[in-house]
C-alpha positions as CSV (number, residue, x, y, z in Angstrom):
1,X,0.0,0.0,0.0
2,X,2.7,2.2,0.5
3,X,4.4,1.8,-2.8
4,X,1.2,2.6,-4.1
5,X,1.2,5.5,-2.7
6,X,4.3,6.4,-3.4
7,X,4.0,5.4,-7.5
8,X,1.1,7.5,-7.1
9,X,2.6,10.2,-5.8
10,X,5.5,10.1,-8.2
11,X,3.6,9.6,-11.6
12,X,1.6,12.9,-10.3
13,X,4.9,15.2,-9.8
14,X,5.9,13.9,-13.0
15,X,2.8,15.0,-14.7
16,X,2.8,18.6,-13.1
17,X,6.9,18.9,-14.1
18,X,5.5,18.2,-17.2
19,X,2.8,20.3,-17.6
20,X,4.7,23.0,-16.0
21,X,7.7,22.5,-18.8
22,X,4.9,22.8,-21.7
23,X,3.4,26.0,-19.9
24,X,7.0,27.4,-20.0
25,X,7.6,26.4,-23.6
26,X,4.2,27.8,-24.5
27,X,5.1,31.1,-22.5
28,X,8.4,31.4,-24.1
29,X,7.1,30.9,-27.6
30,X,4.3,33.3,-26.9
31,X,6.6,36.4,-26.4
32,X,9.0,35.4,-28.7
33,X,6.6,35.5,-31.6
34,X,5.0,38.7,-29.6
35,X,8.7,39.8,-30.5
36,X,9.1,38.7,-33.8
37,X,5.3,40.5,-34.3
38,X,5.9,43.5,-33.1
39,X,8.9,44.0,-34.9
40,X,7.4,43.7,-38.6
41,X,4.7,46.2,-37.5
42,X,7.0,48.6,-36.1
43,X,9.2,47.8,-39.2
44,X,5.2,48.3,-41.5
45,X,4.6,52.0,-39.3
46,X,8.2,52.8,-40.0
47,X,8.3,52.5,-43.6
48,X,4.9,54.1,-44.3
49,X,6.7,57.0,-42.2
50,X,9.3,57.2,-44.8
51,X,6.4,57.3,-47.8
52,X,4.9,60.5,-45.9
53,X,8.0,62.3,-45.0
54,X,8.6,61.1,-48.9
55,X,5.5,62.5,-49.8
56,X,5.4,65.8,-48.1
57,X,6.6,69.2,-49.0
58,X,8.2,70.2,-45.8
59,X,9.5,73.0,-47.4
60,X,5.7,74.6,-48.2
61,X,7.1,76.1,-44.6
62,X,9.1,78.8,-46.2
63,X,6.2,79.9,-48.8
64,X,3.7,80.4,-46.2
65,X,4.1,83.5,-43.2
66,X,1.9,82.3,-40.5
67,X,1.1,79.3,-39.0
68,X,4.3,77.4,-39.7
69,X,4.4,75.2,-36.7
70,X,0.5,74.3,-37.5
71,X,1.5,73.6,-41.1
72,X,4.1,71.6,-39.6
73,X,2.5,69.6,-36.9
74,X,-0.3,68.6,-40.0
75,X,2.1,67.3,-42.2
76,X,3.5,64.8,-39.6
77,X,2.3,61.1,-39.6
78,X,1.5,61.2,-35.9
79,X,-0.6,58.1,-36.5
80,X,2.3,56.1,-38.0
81,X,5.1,57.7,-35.5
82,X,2.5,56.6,-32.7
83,X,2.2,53.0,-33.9
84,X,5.5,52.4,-33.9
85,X,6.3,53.3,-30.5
86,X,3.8,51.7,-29.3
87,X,4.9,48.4,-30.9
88,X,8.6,49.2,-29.6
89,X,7.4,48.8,-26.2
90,X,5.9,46.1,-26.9
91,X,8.8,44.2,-27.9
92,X,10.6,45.2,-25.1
93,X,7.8,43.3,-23.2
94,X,7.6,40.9,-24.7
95,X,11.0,39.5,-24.8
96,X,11.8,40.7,-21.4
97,X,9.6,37.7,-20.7
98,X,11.0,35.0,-22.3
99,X,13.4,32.7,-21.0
100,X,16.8,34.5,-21.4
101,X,15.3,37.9,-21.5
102,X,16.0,39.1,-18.2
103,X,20.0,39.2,-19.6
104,X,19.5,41.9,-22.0
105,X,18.8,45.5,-20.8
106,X,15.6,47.3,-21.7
107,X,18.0,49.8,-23.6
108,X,19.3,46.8,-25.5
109,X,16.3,45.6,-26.2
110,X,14.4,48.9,-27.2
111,X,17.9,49.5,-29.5
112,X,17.9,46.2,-31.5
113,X,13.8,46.9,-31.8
114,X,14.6,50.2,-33.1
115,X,17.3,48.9,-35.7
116,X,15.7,46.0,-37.1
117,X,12.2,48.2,-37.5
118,X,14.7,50.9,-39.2
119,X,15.9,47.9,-41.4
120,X,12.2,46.2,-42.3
121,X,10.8,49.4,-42.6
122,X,13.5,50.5,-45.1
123,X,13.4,47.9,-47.2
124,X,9.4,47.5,-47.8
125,X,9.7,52.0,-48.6
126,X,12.1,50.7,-51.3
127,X,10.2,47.9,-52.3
128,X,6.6,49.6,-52.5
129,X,5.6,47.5,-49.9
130,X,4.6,51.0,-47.8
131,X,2.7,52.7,-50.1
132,X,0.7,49.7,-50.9
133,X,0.2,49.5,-47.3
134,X,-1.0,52.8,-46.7
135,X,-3.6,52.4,-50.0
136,X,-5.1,49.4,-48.1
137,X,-5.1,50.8,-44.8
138,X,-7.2,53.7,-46.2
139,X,-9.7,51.9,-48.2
140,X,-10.7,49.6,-45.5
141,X,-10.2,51.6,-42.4
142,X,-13.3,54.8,-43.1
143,X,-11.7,57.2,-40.0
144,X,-8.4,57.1,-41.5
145,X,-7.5,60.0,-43.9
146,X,-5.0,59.2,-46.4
147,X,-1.5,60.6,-47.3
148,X,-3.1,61.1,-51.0
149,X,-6.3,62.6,-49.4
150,X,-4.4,65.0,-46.9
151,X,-2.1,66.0,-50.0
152,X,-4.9,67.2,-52.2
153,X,-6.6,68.4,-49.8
154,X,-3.4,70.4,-49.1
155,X,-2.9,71.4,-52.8
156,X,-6.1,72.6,-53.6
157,X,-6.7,76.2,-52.3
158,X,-5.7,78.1,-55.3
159,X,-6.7,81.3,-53.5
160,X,-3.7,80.5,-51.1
161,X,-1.7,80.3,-53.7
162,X,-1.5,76.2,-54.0
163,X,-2.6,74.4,-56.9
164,X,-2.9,70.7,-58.5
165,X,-4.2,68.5,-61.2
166,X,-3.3,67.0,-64.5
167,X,-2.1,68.8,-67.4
168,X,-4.5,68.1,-70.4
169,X,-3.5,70.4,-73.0
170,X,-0.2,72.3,-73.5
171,X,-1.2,75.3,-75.7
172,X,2.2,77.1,-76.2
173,X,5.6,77.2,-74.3
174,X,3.5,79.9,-71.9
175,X,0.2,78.1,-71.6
176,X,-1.0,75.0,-70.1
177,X,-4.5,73.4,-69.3
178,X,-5.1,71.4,-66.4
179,X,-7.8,69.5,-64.6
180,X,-7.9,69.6,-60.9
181,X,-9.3,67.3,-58.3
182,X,-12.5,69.1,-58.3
183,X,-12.6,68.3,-62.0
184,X,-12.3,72.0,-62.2
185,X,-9.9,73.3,-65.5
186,X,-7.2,76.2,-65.0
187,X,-6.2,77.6,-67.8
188,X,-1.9,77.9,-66.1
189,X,0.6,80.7,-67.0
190,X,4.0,79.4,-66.7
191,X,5.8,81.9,-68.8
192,X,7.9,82.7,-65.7
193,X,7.4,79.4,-63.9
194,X,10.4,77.8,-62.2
195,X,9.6,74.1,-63.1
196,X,11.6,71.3,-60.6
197,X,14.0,69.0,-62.4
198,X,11.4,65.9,-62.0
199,X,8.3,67.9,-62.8
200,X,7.2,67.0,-66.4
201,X,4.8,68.9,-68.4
202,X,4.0,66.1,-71.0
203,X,-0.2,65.5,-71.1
204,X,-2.0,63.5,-68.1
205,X,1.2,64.2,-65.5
206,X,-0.2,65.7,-62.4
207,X,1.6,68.3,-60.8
208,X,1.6,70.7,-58.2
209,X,1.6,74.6,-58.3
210,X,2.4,77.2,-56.1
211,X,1.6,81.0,-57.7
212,X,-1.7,83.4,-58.1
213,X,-5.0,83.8,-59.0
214,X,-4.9,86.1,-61.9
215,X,-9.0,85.7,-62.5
216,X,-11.6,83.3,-62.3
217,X,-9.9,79.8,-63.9
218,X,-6.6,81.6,-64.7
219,X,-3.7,81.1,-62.7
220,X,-0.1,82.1,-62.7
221,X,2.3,79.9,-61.9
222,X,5.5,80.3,-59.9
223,X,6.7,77.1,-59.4
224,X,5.9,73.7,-61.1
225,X,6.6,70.6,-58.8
226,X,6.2,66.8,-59.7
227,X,3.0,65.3,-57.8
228,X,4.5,62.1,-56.1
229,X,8.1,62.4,-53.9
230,X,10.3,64.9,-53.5
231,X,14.0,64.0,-53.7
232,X,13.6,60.4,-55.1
233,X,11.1,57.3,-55.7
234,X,10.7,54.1,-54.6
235,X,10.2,50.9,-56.5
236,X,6.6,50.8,-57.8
């Protein structure tokens, strides 16, 4: 009777060693993938961060007297930027909790996050992989405004000055045609129009303006700028 017991009480600290092993294995599993997840989103936020800051005319600061820092804080992804931190942290957490995390510093940690985002993130910007992101993430999320959205928005006040659409009809070397995003048509002077290096003119290009309102559909341009980018593309 007492071997019994004692077989009895051995098979049952052999089932709870065991059980407690797969709970650890589980548990270690779980925050590495936690990890491993929350580094390709961070990586996802950062690269769509890149496409904005890609994207945005930071420089519309100097054209415009007033309200720079407003300007300024409404041309910044905070959505993105927010997402990634967030997403940081949680890879600190989460592999502070595996098995060998408690070795590594939270500093280290938050570091080797921050890198390999950096390096994801860099890659899919180069790849497309961002912009395609950012296409879906508008069409199926309805609060979320869009880079393109918040751009046209931006570039269509003509009576600030800003202008966009798509050239339909060169007339001369002075005169231009194009159709905004209101389906409206300008009728463009560009006689004395600084046009950017990667700005083209050909027919059904969209560009952006900056300049004047001479009278009702007629506009004098300034400066021509290419629609998408600033300084240089990403694959398509």
């Amino acid at each position: 009777m007492e071997n019994s017991q004692k077989l009895l009480e051995k098979i049952q600290k052999q089932k709870i060693s065991q059980k407690s092993r797969l709970q650890f294995t589980l548990k270690n599993i779980f925050f590495w993938t936690l990890f491993a997840f929350s580094i390709i989103i961070g990586g996802l936020s950062f690269s769509v961060i890149l496409f904005a800051f890609n994207q945005t005319d930071f420089n519309l600061l100097s054209q415009i007297p007033n309200s720079k820092i407003e300007l300024f804080l409404g041309l910044l992804p905070f959505f993105w930027i927010f997402s990634c931190l967030v997403f940081l942290l949680i890879s600190i957490f989460g592999i502070r909790h595996t098995k060998t995390g408690y070795r590594y510093s939270p500093l280290l940690v938050f570091g080797s996050s921050i890198i390999l985002s950096i390096v994801l993130g860099t890659a899919l910007f180069f790849t497309g992989g961002a912009e395609k992101m950012e296409r879906i993430f508008a069409e199926n999320v309805s609060v979320y405004k869009s880079f393109e959205e918040r751009k046209i928005s931006r570039w269509s006040r003509p009576e600030n000055g800003f202008l966009s659409g798509m050239i339909l009809e060169n007339k001369n070397s002075e005169i231009i045609l194009i159709e905004d995003f209101s389906k409206r048509v300008w009728e463009i002077n560009i006689q004395d129009a600084i046009v950017r290096p990667r700005a083209s003119l050909d027919l059904e290009e969209k560009i952006k303006i900056i300049g004047k309102v001479l009278e009702e559909n007629i506009f004098v341009a300034q400066e021509i700028r290419q629609w998408d980018g600033r300084d240089f593309k990403h694959g398509k």
